[in-house]
C-alpha positions in Angstrom: 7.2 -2.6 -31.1 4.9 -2.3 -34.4 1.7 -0.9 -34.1 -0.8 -3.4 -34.3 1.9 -5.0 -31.5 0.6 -2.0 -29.2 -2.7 -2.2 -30.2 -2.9 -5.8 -29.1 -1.1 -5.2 -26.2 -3.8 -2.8 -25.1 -6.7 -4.2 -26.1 -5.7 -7.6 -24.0 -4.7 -5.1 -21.0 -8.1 -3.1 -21.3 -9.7 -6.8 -20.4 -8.9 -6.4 -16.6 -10.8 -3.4 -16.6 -14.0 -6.2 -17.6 -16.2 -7.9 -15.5 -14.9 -11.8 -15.7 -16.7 -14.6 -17.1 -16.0 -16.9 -14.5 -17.7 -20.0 -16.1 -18.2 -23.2 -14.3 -14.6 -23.8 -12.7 -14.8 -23.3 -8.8 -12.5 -21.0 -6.6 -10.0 -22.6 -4.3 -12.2 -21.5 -1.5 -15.1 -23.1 -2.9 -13.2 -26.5 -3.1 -12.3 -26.4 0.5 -9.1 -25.5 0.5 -7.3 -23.5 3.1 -7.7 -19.6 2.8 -4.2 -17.8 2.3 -2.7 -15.7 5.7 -4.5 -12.7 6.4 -1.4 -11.0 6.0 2.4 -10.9 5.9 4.2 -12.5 8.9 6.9 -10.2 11.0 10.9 -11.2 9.9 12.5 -8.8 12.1 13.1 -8.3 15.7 13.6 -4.8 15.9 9.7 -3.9 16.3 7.9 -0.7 17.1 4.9 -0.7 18.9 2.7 2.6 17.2 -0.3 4.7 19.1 -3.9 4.3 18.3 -4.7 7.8 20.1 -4.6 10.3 17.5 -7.2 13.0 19.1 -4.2 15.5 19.5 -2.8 15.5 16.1 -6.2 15.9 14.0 -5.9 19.2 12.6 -9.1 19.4 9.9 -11.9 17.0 11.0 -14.6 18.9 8.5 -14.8 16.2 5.8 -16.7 19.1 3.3 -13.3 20.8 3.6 -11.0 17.9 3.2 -13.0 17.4 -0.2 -12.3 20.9 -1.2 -8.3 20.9 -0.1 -7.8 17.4 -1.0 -4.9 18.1 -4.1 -1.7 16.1 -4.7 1.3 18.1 -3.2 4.8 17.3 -4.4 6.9 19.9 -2.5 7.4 19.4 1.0 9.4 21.7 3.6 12.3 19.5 5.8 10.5 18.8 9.0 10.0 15.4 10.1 6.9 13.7 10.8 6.2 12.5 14.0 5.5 8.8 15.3 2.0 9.5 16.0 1.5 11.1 12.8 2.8 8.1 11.3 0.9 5.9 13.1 -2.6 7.6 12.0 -1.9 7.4 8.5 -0.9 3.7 8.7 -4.1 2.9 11.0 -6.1 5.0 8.1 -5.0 2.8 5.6 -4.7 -0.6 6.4 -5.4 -0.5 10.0 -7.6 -3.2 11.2 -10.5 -2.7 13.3 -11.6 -6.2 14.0 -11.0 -9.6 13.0 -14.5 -11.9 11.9 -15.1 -15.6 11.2 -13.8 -18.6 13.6 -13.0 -20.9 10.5 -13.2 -18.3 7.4 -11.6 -15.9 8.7 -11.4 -11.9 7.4 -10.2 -8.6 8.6 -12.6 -6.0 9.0 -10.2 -2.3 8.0 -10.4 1.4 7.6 -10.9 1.2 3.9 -13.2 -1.6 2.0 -12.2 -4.3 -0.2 -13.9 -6.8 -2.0 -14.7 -9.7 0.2 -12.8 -8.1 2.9 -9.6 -10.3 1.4 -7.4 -7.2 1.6 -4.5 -8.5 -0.4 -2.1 -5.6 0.7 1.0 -4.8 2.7 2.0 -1.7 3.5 6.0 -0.7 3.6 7.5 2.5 4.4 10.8 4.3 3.2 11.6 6.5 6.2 14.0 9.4 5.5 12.1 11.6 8.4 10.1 10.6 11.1 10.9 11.7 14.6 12.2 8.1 16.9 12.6 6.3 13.4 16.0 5.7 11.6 16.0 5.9 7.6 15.2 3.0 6.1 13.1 0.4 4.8 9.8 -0.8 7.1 7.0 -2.7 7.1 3.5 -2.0 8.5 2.2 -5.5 10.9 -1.4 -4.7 10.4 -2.7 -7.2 12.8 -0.7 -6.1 15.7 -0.6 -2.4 14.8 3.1 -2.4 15.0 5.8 -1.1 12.7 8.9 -3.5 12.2 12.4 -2.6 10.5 13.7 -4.3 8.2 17.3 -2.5 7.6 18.9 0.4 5.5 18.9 1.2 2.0 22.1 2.3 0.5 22.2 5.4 -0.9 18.6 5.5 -0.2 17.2 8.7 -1.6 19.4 7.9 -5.4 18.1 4.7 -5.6 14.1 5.3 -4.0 14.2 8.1 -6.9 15.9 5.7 -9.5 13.1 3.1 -9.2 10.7 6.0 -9.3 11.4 7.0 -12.4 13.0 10.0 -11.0 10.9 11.6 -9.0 13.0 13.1 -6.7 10.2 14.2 -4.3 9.3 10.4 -3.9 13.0 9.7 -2.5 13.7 12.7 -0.6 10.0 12.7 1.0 10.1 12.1 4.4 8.0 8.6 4.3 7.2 6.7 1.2 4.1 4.8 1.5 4.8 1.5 -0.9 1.7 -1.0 -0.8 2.3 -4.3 -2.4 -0.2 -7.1 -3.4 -0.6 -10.8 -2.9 -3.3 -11.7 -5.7 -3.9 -14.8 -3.8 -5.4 -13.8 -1.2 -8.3 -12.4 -3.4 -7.6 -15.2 -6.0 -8.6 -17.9 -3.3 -12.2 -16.7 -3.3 -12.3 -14.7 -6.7 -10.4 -16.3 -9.2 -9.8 -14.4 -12.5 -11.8 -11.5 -11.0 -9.2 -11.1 -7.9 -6.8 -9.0 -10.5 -9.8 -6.4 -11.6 -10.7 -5.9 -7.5 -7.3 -5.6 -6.4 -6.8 -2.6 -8.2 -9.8 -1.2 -7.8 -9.1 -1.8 -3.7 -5.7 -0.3 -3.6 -7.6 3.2 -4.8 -9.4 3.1 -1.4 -6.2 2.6 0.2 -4.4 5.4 -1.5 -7.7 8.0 -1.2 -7.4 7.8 2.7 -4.0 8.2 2.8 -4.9 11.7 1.0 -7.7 12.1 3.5 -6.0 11.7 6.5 -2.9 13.3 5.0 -4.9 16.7 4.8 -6.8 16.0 7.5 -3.1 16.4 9.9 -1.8 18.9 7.7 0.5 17.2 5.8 0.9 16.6 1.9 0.9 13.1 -0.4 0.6 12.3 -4.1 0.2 8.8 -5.0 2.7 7.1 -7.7 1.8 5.0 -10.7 4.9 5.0 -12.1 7.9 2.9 -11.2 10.3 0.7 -12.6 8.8 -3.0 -11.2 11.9 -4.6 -11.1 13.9 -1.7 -9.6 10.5 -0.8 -7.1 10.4 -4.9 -6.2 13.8 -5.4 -6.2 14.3 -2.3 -3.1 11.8 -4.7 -1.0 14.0 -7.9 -1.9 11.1 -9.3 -4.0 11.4 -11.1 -7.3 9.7 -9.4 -10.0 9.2 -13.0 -12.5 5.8 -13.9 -13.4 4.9 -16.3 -10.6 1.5 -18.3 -10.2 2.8 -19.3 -6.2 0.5 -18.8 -3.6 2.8 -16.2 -1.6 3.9 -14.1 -5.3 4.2 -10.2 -4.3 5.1 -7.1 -5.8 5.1 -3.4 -6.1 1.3 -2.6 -7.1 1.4 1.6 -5.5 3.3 3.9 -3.5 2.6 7.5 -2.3 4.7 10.1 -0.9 3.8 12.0 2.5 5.6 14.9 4.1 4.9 18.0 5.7 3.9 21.6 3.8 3.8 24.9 4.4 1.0 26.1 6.3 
């Protein structure tokens, strides 16, 4: 690619970072029409129901020393985490704590998000958690629930392939990979949905460290990824799309546990 190619390329990518000029044009919500899911419906049978008692597993509840500990941590020891553990780290970053509205509805969650639209799912690449087989799942926010959604073959190669081999991503013992569906912010925001989203998913990601540290375990969130390779492991279609229920790879963290 020529110079002034990548120069152009980001200049027009530095104009997410911009507040929109929205204009005149009105939002789909604004015309009436019917508000996108407030999230992903379950495919699978196999369900597992997860704990919302975590008083027993919080390690570090000081929030002046989770600033000061708060680091990404690559290396992890082999033990597993448990189902509880699990469970907290989910509820921290996507759990739902309410839901508002009788005909507008919205989910009120751990972390905020503009318009409380909260356009992400949560999956999960288990290679060690106690109860849990390795695999591919996915977080039912609503219900609080975990549901699985089958094996990947050779699962640490090709988690670590689509991570642009890092290794401690696919032999971590839970992947934390948060997809978005721009519609459900697009529906009230229009071209300002994109800028929000991404600024959203940082909540997400920050508790995850939070409440990581605050158990004693270790994350590091993850940029980089091959989309197609990162969609394609959640049997998503990476093509540009302008459908209502488009969703991909936007994240992903590891967790595991540390030395103490």
């Amino acid at each position: 690619m020529a110079d002034n190619d990548i120069k152009g390329r980001i200049m027009e990518l530095r104009e997410i970072m911009k507040a929109a000029d929205n204009g005149d044009y009105a939002s789909d919500q604004e015309k009436g029409l019917p508000q996108p899911p407030l999230a992903k419906e379950k495919v699978s049978d196999h369900v597992i129901s997860l704990t919302s008692n975590f008083e027993n597993i919080i390690k570090n509840n000081n929030f002046l020393n989770l600033l000061n500990t708060r680091t990404s941590k690559r290396k992890y020891i082999d033990g597993a985490l448990t189902l509880e553990e699990l469970a907290f780290l989910l509820w921290a970053t996507q759990g739902v704590k309410k839901v508002i509205g009788k005909q507008k509805k919205a989910t009120m969650r751990t972390v905020p998000s503009a318009g409380a639209r909260h356009p992400f799912e949560t999956y999960l690449i288990v290679n060690r958690v106690d109860g849990l087989e390795a695999g591919l799942y996915h977080y039912l926010a609503l219900e609080h629930e975990l549901e699985f959604l089958g094996p990947i073959e050779n699962q640490a190669e090709q988690v670590t392939g689509a991570y642009c081999g890092q290794a401690f991503f696919g032999t971590a013992a839970a992947g934390f990979v948060w997809t978005v569906f721009p519609y459900r912010s697009e529906w009230r925001y229009n071209d300002e949905a994109q800028k929000y989203a991404l600024i959203d998913v940082g909540h997400v990601c920050q508790n995850l460290y939070f409440a990581s540290e605050s158990i004693g375990c270790g994350t590091c969130g993850i940029g980089a990824y091959d989309q197609f390779l990162a969609d394609g492991l959640l049997g998503l279609d990476s093509k540009p799309s302008f459908a209502e229920d488009n969703e991909f790879v936007v994240y992903a963290a590891s967790v595991g546990k540390i030395e103490e």
